[in-house]
NUFIMI-741041 format. One record per residue: residue in three letters; x, y, z of N, C-alpha, C in turn; chain; residue number from 1. Coordinates in pm, 1 decimal, padded with zeros to 6 digits, always signed. Layout:
<recs>
{"ALA"; {X; Y; Z}; {X; Y; Z}; {X; Y; Z}; "A"; NUM}
...
</recs>
This chain:
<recs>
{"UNK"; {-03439.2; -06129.1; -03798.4}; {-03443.1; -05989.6; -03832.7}; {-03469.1; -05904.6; -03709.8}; "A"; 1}
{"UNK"; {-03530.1; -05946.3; -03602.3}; {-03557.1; -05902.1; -03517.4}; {-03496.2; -05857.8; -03399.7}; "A"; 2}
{"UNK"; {-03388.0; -06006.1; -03405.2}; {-03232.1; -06009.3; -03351.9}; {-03149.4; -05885.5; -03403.4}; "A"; 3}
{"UNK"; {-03132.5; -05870.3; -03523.3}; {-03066.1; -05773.0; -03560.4}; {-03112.7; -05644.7; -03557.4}; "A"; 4}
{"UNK"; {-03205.8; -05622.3; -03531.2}; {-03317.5; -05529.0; -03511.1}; {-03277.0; -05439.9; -03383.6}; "A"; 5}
{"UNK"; {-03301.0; -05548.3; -03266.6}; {-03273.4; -05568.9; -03141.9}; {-03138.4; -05483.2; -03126.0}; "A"; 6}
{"UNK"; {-03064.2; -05552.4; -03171.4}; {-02880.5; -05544.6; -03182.5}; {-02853.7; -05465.7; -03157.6}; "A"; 7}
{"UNK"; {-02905.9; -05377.1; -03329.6}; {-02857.6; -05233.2; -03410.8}; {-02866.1; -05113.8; -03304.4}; "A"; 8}
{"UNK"; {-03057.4; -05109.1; -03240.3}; {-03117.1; -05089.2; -03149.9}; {-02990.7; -05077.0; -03025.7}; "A"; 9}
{"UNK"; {-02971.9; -05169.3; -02961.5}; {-02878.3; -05160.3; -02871.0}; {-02780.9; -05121.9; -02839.0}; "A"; 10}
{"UNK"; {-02701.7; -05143.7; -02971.2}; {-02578.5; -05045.2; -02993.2}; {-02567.0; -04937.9; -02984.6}; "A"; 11}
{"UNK"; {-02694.5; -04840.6; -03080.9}; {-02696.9; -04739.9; -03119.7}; {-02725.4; -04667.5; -02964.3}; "A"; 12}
{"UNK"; {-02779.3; -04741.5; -02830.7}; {-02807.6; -04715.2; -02737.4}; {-02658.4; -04660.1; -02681.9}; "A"; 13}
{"UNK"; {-02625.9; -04789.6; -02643.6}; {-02438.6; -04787.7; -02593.6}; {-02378.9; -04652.2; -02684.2}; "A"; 14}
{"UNK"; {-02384.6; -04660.6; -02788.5}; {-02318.6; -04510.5; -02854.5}; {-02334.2; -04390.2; -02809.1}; "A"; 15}
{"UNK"; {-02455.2; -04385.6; -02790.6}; {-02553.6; -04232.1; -02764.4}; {-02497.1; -04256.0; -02557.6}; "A"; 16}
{"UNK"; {-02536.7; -04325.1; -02512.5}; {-02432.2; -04293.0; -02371.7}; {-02374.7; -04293.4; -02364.6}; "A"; 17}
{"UNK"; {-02245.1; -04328.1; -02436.7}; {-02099.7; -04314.5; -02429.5}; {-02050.2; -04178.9; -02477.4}; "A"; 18}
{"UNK"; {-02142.8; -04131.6; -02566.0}; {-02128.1; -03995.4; -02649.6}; {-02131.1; -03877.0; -02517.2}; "A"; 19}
{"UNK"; {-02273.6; -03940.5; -02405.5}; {-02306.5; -03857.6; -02355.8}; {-02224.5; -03856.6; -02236.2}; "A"; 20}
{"UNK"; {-02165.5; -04015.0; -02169.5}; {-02072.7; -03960.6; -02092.3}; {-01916.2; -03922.7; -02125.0}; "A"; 21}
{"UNK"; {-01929.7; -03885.7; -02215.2}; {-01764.5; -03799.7; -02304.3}; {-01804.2; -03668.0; -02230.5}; "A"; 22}
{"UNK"; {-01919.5; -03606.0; -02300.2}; {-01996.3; -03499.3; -02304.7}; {-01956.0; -03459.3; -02176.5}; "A"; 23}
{"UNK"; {-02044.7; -03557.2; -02010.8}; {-02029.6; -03507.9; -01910.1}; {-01877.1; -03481.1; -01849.5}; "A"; 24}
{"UNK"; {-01793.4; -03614.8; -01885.9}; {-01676.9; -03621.6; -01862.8}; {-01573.0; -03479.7; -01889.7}; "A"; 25}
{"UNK"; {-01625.0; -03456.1; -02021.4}; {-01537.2; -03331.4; -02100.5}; {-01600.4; -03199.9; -02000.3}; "A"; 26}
{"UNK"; {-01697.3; -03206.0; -01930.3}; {-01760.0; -03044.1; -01887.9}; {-01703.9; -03072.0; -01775.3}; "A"; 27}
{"UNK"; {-01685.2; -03228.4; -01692.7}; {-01622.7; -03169.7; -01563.5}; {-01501.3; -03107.7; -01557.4}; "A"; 28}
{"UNK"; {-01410.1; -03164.3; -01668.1}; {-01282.2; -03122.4; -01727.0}; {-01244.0; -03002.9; -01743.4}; "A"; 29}
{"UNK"; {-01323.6; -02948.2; -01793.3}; {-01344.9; -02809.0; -01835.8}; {-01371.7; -02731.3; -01709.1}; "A"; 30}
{"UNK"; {-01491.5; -02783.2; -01644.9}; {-01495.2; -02717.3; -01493.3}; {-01348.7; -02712.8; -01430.6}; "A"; 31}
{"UNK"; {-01309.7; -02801.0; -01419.3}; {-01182.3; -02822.8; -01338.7}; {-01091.4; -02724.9; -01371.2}; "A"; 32}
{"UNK"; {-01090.4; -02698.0; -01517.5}; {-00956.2; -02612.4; -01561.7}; {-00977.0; -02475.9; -01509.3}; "A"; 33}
{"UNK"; {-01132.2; -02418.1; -01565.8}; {-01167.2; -02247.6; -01566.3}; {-01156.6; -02256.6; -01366.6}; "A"; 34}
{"UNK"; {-01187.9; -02386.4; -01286.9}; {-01184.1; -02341.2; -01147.4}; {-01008.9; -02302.1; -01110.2}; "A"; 35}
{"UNK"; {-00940.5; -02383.8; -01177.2}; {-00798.6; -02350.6; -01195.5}; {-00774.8; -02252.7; -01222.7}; "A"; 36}
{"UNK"; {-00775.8; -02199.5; -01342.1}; {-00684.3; -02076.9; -01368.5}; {-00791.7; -01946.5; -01271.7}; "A"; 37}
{"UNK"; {-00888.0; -01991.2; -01257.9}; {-00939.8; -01907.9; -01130.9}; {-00904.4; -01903.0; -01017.9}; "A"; 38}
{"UNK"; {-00821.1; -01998.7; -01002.5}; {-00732.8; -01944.9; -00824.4}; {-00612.6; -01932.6; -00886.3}; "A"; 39}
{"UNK"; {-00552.5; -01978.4; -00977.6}; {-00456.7; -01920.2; -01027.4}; {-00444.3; -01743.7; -01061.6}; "A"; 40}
{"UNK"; {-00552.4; -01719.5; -01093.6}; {-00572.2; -01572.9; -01176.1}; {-00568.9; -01481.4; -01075.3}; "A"; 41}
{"UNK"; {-00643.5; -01512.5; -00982.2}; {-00684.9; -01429.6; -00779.0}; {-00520.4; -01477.2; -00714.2}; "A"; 42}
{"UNK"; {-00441.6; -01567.6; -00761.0}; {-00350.8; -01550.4; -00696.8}; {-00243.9; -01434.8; -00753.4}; "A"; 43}
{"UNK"; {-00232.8; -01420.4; -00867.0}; {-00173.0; -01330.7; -00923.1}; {-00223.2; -01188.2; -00935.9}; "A"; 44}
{"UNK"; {-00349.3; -01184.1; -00883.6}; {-00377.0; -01045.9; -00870.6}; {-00370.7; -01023.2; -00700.5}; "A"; 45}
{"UNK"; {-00378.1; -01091.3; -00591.1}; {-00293.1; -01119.3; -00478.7}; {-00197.9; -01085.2; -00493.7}; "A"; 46}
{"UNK"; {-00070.8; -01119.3; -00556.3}; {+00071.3; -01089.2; -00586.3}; {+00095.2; -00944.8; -00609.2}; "A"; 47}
{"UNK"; {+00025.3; -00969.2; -00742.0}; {+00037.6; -00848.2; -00786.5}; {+00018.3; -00705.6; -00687.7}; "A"; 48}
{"UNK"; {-00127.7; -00700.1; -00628.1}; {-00108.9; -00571.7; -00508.1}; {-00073.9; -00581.2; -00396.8}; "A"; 49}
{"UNK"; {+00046.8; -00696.8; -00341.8}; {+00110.0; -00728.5; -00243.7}; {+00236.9; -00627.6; -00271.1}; "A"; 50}
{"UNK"; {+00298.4; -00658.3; -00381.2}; {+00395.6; -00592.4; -00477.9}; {+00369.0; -00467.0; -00465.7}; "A"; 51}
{"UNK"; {+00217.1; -00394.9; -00512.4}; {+00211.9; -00254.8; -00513.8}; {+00245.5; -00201.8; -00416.4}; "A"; 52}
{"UNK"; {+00180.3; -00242.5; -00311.8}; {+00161.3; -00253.7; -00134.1}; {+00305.7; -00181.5; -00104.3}; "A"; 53}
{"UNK"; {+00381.5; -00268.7; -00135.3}; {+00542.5; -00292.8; -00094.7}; {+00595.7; -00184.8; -00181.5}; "A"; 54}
{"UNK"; {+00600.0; -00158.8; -00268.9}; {+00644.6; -00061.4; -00344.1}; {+00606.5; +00047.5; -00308.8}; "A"; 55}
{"UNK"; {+00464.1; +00152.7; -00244.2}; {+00429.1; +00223.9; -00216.4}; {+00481.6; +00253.8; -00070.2}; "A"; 56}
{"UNK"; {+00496.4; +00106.5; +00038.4}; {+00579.8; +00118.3; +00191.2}; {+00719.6; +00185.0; +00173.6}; "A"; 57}
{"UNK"; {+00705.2; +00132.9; +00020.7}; {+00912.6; +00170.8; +00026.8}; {+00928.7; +00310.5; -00013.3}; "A"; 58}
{"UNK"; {+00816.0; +00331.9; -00057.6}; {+00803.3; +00481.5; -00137.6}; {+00777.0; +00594.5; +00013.3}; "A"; 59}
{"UNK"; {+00745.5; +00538.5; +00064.2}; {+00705.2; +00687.4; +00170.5}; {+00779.8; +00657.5; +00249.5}; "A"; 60}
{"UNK"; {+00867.8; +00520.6; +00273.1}; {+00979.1; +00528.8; +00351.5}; {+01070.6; +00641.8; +00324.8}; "A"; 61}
{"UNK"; {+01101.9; +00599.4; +00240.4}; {+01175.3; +00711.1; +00146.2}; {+01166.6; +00836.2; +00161.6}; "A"; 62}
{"UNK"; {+01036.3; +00879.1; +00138.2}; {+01015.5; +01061.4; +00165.7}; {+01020.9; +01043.7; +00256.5}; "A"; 63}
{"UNK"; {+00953.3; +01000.0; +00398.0}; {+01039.9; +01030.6; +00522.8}; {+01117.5; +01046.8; +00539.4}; "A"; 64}
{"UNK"; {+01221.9; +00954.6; +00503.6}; {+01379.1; +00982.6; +00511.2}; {+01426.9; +01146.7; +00497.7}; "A"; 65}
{"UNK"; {+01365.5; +01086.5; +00335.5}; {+01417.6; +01256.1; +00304.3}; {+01346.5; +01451.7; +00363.7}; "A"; 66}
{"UNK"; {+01216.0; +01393.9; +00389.8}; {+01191.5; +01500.4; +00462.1}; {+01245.5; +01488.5; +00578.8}; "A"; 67}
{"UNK"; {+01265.3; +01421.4; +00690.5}; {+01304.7; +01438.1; +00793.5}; {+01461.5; +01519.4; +00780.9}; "A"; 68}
{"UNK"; {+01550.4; +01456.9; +00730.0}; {+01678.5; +01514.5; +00671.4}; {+01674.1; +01653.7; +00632.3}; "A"; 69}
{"UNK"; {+01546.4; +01703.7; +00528.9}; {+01581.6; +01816.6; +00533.0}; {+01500.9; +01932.2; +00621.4}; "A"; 70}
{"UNK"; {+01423.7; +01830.3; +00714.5}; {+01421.0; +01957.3; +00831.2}; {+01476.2; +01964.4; +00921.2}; "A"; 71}
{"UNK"; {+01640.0; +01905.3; +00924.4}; {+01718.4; +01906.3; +01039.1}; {+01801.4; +01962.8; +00957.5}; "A"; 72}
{"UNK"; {+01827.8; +01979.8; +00824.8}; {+01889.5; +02088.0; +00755.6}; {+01861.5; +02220.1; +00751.7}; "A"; 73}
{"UNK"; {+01752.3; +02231.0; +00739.2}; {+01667.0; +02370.4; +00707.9}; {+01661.4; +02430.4; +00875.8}; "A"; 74}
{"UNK"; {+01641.4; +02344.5; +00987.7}; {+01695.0; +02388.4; +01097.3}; {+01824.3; +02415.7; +01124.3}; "A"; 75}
{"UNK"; {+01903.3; +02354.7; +01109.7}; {+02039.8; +02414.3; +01133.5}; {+02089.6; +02492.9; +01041.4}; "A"; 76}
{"UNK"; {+02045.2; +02507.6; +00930.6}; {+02066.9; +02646.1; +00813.4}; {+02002.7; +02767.8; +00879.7}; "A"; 77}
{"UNK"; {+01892.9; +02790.9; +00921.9}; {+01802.2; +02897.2; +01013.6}; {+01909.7; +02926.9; +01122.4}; "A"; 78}
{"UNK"; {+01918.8; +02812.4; +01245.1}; {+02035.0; +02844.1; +01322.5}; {+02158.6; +02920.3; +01323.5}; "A"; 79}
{"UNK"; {+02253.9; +02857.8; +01226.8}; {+02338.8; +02892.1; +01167.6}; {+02343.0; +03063.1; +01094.1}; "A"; 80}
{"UNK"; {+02255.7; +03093.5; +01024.9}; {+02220.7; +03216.2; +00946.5}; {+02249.2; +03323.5; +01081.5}; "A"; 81}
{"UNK"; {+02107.4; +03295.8; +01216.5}; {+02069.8; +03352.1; +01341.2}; {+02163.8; +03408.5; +01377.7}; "A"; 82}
{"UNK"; {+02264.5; +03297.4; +01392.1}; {+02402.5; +03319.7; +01522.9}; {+02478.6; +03397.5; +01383.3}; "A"; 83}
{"UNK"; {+02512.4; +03359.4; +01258.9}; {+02649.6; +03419.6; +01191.2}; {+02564.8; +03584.3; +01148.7}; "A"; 84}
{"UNK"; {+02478.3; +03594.6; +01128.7}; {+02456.3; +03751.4; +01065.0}; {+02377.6; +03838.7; +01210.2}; "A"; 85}
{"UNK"; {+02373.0; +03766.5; +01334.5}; {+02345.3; +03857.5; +01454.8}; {+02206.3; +03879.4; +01458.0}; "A"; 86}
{"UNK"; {+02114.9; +03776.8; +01380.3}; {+01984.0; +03767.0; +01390.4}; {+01883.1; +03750.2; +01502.7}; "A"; 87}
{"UNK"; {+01938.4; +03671.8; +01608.6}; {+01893.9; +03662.5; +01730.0}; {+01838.6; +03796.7; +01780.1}; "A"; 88}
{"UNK"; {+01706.4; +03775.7; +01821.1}; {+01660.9; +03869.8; +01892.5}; {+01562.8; +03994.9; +01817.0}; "A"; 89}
{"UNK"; {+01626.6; +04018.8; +01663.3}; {+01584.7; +04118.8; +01605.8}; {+01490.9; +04059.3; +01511.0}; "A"; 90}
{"UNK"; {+01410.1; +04186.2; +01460.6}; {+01268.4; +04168.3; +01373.4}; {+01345.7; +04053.3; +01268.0}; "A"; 91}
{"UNK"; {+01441.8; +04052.4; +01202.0}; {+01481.9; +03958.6; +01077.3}; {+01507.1; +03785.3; +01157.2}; "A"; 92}
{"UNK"; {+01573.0; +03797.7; +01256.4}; {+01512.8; +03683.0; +01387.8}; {+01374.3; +03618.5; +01359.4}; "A"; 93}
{"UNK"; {+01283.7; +03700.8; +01387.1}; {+01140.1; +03691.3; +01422.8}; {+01131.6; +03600.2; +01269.5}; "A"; 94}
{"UNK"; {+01155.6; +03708.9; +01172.4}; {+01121.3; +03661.6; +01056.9}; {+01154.3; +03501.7; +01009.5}; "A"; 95}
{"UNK"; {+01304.0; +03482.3; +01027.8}; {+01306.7; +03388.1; +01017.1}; {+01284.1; +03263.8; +01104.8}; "A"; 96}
{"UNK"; {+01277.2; +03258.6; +01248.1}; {+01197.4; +03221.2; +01282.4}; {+01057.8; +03167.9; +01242.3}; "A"; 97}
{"UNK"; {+00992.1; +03235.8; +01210.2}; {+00855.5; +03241.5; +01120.6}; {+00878.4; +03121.1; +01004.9}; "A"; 98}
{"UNK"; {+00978.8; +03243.3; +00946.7}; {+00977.9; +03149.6; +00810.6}; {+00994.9; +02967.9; +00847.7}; "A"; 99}
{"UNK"; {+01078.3; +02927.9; +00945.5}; {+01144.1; +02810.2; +00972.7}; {+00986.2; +02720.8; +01056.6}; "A"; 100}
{"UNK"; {+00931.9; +02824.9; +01138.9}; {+00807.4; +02733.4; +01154.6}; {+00684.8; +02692.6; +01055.5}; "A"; 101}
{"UNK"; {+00645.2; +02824.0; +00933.6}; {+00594.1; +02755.9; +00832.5}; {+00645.5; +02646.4; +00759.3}; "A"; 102}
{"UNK"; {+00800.2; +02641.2; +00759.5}; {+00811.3; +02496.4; +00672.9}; {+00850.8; +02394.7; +00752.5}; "A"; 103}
{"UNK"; {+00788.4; +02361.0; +00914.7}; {+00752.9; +02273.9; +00977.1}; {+00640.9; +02218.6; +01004.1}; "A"; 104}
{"UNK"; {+00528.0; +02348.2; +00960.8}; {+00436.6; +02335.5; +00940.4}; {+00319.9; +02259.3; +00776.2}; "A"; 105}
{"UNK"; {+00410.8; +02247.8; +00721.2}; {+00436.5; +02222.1; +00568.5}; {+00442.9; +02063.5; +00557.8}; "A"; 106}
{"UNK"; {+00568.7; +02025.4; +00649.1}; {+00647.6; +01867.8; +00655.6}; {+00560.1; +01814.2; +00795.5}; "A"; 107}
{"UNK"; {+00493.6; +01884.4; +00876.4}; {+00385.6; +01791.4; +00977.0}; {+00291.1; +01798.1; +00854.6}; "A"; 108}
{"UNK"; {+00216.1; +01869.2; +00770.8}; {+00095.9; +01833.9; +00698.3}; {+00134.6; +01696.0; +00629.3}; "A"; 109}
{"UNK"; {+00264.5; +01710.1; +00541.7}; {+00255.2; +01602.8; +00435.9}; {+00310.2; +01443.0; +00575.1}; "A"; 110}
{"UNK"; {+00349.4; +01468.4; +00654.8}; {+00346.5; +01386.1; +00742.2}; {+00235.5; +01321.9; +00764.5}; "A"; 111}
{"UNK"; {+00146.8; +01393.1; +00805.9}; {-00040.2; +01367.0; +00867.7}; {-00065.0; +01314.8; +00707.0}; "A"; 112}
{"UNK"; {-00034.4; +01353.1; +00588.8}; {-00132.0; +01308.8; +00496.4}; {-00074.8; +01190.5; +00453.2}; "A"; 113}
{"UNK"; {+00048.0; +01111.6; +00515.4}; {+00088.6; +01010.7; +00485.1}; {+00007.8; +00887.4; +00554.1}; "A"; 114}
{"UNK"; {-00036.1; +00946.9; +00658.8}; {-00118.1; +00818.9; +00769.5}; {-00285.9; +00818.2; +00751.1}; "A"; 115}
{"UNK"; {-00322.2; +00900.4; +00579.8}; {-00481.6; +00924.4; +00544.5}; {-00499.3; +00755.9; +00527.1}; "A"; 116}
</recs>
């Protein structure tokens, strides 16, 4: 009886550690995964504002483009006006003049506020 006693005893030992290394086994498992989709997750939010990054470079490429373009328009429209209506020289000259340096003054600001 004692034998079996013994046994039952023993088994029930072997059970209860085997239970418990499931237990440990299953948490490293688990560690392993959440450390996974955790460099997985930082890599995709990596991506992700690499992407923004790039999308925003392409974006002010862009308005450069286009501002630059139209202040070599808006200059040679001023020009053009000067010489065809005999503006040179006179107060409407001056004026536009004027006018043509405030909206150079306009496209250097949003210039400067591109490099904040």
């Amino acid at each position: 009886m004692l034998d079996l006693a013994t046994t039952a005893f023993d088994r029930y030992a072997e059970t209860q550690k085997g239970m418990i290394d499931l237990v440990v086994e299953q948490s490293h498992m688990l560690a392993g995964v959440v450390e996974e989709r955790k460099v997985k997750a930082g890599k995709i939010v990596d991506d992700s504002m690499a992407k923004a990054q790039e999308a925003i470079d392409q974006s002010i490429g862009a308005q450069k483009t286009v501002l630059e373009f139209t202040t070599r328009q808006t200059k040679a429209a001023f020009e053009t006006a000067k010489k065809q209506f005999g503006y040179a020289g006179t107060p409407a000259g001056a004026a536009a003049d004027s006018v043509q340096r405030g909206i150079e003054v306009v496209v250097d600001a949003q210039r400067n506020c591109w490099t904040c």
